[in-house]
C-alpha positions as CSV (number, residue, x, y, z in Angstrom):
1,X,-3.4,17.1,-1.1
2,X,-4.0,19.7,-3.8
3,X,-3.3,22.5,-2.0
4,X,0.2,20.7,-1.0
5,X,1.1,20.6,-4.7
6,X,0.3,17.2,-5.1
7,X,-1.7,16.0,-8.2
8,X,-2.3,12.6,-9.5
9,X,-1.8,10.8,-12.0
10,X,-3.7,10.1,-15.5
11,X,-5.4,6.6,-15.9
12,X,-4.0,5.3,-18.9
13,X,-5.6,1.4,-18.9
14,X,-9.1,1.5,-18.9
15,X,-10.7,-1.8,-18.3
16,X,-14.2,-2.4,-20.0
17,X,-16.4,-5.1,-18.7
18,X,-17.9,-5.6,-21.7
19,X,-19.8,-8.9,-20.4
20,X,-20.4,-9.6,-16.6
21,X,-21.3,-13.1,-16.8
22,X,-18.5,-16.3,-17.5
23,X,-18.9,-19.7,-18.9
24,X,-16.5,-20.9,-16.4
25,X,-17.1,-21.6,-12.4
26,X,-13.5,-21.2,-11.9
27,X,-13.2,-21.4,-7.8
28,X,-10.9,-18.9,-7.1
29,X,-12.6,-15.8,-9.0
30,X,-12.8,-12.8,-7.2
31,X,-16.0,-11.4,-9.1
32,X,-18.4,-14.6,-8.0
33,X,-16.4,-15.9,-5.2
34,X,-16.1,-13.0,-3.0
35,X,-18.4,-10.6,-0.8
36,X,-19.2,-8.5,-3.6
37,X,-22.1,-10.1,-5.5
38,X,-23.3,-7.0,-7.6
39,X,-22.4,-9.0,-10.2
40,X,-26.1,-10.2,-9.9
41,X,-27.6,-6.9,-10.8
42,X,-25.4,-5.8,-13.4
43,X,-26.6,-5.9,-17.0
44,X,-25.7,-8.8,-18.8
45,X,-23.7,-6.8,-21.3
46,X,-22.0,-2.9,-22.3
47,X,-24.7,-1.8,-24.6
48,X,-23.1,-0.1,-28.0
49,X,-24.9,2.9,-26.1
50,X,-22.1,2.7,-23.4
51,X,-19.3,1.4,-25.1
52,X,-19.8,5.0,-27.3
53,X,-19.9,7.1,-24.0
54,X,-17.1,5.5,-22.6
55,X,-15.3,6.3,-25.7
56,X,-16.0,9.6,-25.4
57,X,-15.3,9.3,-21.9
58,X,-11.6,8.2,-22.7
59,X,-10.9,10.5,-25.6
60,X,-12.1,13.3,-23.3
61,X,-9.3,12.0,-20.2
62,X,-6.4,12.0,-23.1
63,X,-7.0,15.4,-24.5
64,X,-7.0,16.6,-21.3
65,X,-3.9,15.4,-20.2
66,X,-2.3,15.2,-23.3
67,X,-1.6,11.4,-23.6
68,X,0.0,10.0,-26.6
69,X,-0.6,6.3,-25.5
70,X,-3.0,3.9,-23.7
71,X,-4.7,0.7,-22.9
72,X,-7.8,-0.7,-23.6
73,X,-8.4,-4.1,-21.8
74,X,-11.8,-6.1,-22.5
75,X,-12.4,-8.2,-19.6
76,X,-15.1,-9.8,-17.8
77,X,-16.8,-12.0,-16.6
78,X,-15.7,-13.7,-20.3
79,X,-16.1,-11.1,-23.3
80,X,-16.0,-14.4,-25.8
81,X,-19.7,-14.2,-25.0
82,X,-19.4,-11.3,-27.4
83,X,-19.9,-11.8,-30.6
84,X,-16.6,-11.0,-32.6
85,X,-18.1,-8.4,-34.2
86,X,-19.3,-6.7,-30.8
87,X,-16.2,-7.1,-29.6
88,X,-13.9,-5.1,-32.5
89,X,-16.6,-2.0,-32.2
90,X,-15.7,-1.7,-28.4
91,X,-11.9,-1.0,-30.1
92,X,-13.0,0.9,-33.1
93,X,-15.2,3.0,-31.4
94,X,-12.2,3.9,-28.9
95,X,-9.6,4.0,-31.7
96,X,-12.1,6.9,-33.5
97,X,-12.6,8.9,-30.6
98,X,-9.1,9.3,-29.9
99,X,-8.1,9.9,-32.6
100,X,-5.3,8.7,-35.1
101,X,-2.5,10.7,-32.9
102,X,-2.9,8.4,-30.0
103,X,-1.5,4.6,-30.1
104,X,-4.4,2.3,-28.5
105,X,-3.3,-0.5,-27.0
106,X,-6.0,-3.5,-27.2
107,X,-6.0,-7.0,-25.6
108,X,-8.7,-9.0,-24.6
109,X,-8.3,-11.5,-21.6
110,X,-10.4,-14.6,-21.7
111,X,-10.6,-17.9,-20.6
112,X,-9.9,-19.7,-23.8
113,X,-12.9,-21.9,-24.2
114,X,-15.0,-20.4,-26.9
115,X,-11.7,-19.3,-28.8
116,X,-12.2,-19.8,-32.7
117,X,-11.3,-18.4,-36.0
118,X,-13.8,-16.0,-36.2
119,X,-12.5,-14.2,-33.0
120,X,-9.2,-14.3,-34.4
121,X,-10.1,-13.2,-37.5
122,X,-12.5,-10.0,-35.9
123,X,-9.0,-9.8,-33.5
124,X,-7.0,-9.9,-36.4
125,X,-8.6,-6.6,-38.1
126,X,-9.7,-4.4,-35.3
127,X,-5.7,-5.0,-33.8
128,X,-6.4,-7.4,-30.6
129,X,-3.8,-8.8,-28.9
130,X,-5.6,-12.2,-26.7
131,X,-4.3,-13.4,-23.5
132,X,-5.3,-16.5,-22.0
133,X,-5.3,-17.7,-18.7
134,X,-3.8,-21.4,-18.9
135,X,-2.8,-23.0,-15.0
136,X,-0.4,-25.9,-16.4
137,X,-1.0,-29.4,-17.4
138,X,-4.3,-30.2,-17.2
139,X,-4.2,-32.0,-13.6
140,X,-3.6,-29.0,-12.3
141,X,-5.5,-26.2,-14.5
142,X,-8.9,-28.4,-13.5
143,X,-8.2,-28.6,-10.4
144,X,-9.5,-24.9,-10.6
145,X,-11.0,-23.4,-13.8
146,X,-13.7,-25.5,-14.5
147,X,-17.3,-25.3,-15.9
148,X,-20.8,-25.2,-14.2
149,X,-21.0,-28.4,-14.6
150,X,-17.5,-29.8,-12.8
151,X,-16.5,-30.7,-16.2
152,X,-12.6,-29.2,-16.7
153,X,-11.7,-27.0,-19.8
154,X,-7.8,-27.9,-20.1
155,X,-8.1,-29.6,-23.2
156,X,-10.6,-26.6,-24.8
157,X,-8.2,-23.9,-24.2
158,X,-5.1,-25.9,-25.2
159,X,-6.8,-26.2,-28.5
160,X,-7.3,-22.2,-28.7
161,X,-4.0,-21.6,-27.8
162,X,-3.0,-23.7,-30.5
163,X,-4.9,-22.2,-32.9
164,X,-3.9,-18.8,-31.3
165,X,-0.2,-19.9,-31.4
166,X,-0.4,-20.9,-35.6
167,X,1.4,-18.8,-37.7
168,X,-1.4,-16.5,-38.9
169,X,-2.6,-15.7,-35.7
170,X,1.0,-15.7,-33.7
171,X,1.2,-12.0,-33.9
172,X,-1.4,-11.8,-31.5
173,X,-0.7,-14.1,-28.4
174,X,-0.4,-11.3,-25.7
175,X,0.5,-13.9,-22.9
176,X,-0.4,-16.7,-20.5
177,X,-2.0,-16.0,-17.2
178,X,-1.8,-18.4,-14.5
179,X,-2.9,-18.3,-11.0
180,X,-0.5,-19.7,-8.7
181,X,-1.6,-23.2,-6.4
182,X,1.2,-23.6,-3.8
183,X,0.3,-27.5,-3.7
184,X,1.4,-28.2,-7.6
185,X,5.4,-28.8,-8.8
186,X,6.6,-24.8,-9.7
187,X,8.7,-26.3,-11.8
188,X,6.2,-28.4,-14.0
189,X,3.8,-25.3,-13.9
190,X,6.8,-23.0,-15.3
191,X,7.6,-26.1,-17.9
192,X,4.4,-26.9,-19.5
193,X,3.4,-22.9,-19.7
194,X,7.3,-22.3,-21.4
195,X,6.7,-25.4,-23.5
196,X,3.7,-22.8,-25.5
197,X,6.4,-20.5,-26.1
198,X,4.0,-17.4,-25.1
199,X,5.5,-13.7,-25.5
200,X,4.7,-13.3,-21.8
201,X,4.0,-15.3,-18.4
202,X,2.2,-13.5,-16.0
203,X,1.7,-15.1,-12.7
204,X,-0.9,-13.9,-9.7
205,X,-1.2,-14.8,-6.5
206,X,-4.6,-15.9,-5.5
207,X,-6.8,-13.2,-4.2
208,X,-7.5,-12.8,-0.6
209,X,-6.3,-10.0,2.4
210,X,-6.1,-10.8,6.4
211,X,-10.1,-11.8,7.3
212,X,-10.4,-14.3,4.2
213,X,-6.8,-15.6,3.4
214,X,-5.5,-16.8,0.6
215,X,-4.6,-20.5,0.4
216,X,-2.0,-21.5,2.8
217,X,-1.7,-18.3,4.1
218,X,-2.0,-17.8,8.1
219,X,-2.0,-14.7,10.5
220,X,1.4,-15.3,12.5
221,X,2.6,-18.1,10.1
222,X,6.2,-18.2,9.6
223,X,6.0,-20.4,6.5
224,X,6.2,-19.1,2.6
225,X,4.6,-21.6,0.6
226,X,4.0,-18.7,-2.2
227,X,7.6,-17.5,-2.2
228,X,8.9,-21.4,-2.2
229,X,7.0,-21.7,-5.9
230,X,8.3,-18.2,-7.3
231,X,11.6,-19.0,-6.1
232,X,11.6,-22.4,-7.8
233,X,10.6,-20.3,-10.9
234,X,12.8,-17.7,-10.6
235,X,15.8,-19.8,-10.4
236,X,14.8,-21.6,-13.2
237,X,13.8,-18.4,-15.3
238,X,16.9,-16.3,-14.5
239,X,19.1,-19.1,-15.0
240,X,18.1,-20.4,-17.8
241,X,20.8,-21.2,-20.4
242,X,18.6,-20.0,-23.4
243,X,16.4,-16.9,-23.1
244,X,13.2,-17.8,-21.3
245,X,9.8,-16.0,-22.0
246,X,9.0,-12.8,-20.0
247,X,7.9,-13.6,-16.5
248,X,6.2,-10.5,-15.5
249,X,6.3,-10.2,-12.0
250,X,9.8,-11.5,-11.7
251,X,10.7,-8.9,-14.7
252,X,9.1,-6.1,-12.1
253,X,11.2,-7.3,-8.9
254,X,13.8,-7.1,-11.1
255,X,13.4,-4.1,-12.7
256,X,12.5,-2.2,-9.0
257,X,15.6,-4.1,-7.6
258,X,17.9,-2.1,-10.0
259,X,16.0,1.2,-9.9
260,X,13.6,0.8,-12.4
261,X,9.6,1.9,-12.3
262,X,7.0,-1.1,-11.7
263,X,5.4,-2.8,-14.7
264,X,2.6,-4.7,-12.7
265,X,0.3,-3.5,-10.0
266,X,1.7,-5.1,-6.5
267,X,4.6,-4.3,-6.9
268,X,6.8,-0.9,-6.3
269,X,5.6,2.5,-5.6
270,X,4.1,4.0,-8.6
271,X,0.9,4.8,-8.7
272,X,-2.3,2.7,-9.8
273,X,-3.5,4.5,-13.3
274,X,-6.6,1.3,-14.1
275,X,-10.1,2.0,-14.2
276,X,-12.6,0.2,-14.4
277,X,-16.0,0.3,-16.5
278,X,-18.7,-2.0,-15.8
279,X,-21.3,-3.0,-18.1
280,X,-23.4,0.2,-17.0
281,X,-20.8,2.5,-17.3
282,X,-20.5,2.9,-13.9
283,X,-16.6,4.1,-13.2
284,X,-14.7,1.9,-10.6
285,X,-11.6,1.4,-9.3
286,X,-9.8,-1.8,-9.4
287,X,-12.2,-4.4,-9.4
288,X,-9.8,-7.5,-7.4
289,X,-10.6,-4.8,-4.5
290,X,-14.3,-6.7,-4.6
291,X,-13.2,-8.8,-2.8
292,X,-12.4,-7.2,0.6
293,X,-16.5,-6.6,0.9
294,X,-19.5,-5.6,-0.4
295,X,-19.5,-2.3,-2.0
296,X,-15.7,-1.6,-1.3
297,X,-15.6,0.0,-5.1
298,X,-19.1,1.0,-5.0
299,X,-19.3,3.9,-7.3
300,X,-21.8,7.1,-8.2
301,X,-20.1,7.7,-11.2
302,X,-21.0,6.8,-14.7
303,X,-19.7,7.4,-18.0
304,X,-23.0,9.3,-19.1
305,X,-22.6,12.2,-16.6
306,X,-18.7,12.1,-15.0
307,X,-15.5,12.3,-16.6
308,X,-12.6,9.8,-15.6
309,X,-10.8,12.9,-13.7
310,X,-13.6,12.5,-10.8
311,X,-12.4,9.2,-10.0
312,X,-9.0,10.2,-9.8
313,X,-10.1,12.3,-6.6
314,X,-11.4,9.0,-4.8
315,X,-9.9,8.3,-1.5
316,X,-9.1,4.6,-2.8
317,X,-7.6,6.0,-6.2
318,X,-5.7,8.6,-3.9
319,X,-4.3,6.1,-1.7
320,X,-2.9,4.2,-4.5
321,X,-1.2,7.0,-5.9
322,X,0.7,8.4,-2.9
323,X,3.4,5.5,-2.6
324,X,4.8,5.1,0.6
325,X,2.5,7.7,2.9
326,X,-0.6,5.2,2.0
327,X,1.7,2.3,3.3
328,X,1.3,0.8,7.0
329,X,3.8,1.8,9.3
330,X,5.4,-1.4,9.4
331,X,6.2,-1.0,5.5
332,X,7.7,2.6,5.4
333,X,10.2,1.2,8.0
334,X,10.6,-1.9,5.9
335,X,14.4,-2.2,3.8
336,X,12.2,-3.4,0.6
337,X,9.4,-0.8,1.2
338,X,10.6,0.5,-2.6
339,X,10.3,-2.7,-4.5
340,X,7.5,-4.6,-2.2
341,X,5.3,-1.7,-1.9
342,X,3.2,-2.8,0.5
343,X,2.3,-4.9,-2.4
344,X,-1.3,-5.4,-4.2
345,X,-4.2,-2.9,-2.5
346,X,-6.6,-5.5,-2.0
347,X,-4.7,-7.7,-0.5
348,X,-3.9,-5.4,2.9
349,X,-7.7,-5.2,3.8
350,X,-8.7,-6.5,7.0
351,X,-12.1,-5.9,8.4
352,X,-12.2,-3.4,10.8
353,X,-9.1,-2.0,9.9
354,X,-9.7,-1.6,6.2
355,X,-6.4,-1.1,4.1
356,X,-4.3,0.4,6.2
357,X,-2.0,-3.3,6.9
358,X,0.4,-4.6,5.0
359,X,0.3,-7.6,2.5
360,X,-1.5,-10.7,3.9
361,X,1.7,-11.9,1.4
362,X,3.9,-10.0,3.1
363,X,6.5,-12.9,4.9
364,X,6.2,-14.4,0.9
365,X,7.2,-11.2,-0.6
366,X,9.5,-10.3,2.0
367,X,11.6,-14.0,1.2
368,X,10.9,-13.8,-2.5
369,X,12.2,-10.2,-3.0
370,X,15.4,-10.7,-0.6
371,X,15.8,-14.0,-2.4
372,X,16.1,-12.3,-6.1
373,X,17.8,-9.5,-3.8
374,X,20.7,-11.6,-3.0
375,X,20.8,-13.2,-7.0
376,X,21.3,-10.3,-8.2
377,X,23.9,-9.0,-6.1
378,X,25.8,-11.8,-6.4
379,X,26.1,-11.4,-10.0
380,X,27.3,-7.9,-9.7
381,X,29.4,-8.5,-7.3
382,X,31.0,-11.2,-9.2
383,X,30.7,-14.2,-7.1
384,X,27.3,-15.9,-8.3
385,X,25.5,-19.2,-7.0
386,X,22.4,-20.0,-6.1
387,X,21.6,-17.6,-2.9
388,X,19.5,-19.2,-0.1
């Protein structure tokens, strides 16, 4: 591919793993759920040891390719069980490798439940913006995301977000993240996260690929149970008579539809620029990919002897940078090939087959995307309604 002239792309979101355990036994996670369970043997936390090399690591990948502007994601497992302190050297530390010339982008993601004033505070200095993954009312986030001991954490995390959402900490509410449950009311979902006023929804579909599905999700099945709940939500977010918070996947649709680049991974053509450092410092890709089987993004690379450019030559990486000649053939013939884009890696993999397939969504993406499609047309086009 080299020779050809091809050449990929920078990373420019590093995720750390700063903790691989969680508090939570939330039972649709794809690092404990799944048939990757390395998890086990990972150390408990990113020493500062690491966290240092991979800061080095990072400055090293922006000098060399001359980037003026990243992201640096702490993620889990939960990094609340960090200390706050822990937690703002993991930014400084990147922040003062990089250098002043180069905007850092930081958010932590967490589950909500050991939120306080102290993180906010440590968030508040070392320039953290906090996202929170919040399912809807609290009927239907326990359903899912509770503790080891089947207790539900609803009303803890409401509680953070409050505190998260008061007017000395507003500035740094990054977002809601919710995982979608085709069995609960779109509609009530959409309500009860707008109701928080968050800068930003972003919704995911549950992960799974062809040998373990998804929720209501069937080789050969005709029906769109995902698609149903986005549509309810799109036609309530696009035709909402005030403006409505940022839905990020619908924003991305959107944005593809009208020739735009994609803004989340799933979606479009453009290529995957995330990596992934585990507790170690081993360099992975994507990490949802954990869950197509055991050592899928097993990796020989670590932060202590390999720069971020040798992951960039994986065959994985590769074939999320090449855009439609990694697709199936049944998606480069497809008419929404350019905005579906075969849609999210892991969720093609079927065993025997590995990647090469296309979404195990891919009759909800094809409805959902033909449905926003036909919305939008009709608005250029003059004659509006609600398209079927």
């Amino acid at each position: 591919m080299l020779a050809s002239g091809w050449h990929p792309a920078p990373l420019r979101e590093f995720v750390l793993k700063v903790h691989s355990r969680c508090d939570l036994a939330c039972d649709y996670c794809y690092v404990y759920r799944f048939a990757d369970q390395r998890w086990r043997t990972q150390p408990r936390t990113m020493t500062s040891h690491v966290a240092e090399l991979t800061a080095g690591r990072i400055a090293e990948h922006v000098r060399d390719h001359r980037l003026t502007r990243i992201r640096v994601i702490l993620h889990g497992g939960e990094p609340l069980l960090r200390t706050p302190d822990d937690l703002a050297a993991v930014v400084t530390r990147v922040r003062r490798a990089v250098g002043p010339a180069v905007t850092v982008d930081a958010s932590v993601q967490t589950n909500g439940v050991r939120l306080s004033e102290d993180y906010l505070r440590a968030f508040d200095q070392a320039g953290v913006r906090v996202g929170v993954s919040l399912d809807g009312d609290a009927a239907d986030h326990d359903r899912h995301r509770r503790g080891p001991d089947g207790r539900g954490s609803h009303a803890a995390v409401t509680a953070a977000i409050r505190l998260l959402t008061s007017p000395r900490y507003r500035h740094l509410f990054g977002g809601l993240l919710c995982v979608i449950d085709p069995r609960t009311d779109p509609a009530g979902v959409y309500r009860s996260l707008s109701d928080l006023d968050p800068p930003m929804i972003d919704f995911l579909l549950p992960h799974g690929h062809w040998s373990s599905p998804p929720p209501g999700r069937e080789a050969g099945d005709a029906a769109t149970p995902y698609a149903d709940w986005l549509i309810t939500v799109f036609d309530l977010w696009y035709g909402a008579s005030a403006p409505p918070p940022p839905v990020r996947l619908l924003e991305s649709i959107v944005h593809t539809l009208l020739g735009g680049g994609p803004a989340v991974q799933g979606i479009g053509l453009g290529p995957v620029q995330t990596v992934v450092v585990e507790t170690d410092g081993t360099i992975e890709q994507g990490d949802v990919l954990k869950t197509s089987r055991a050592g899928t993004t097993r990796s020989t690379l670590n932060v202590a002897s390999a720069a971020f450019d040798r992951v960039l030559l994986s065959p994985p990486v590769v074939a999320q940078q090449l855009g439609p000649l990694a697709l199936a053939p049944v998606c480069r013939s497809c008419d929404l090939r350019r905005t579906c884009g075969g849609g999210q890696y892991a969720h093609r993999y079927r065993d025997g087959a590995g990647f090469a397939n296309p979404s195990v969504y891919c009759p909800d993406l094809y409805r959902l995307i033909s449905h926003i499609r036909r919305r939008l047309r009709d608005d250029l086009t003059g004659r509006g309604g609600v398209a079927g």
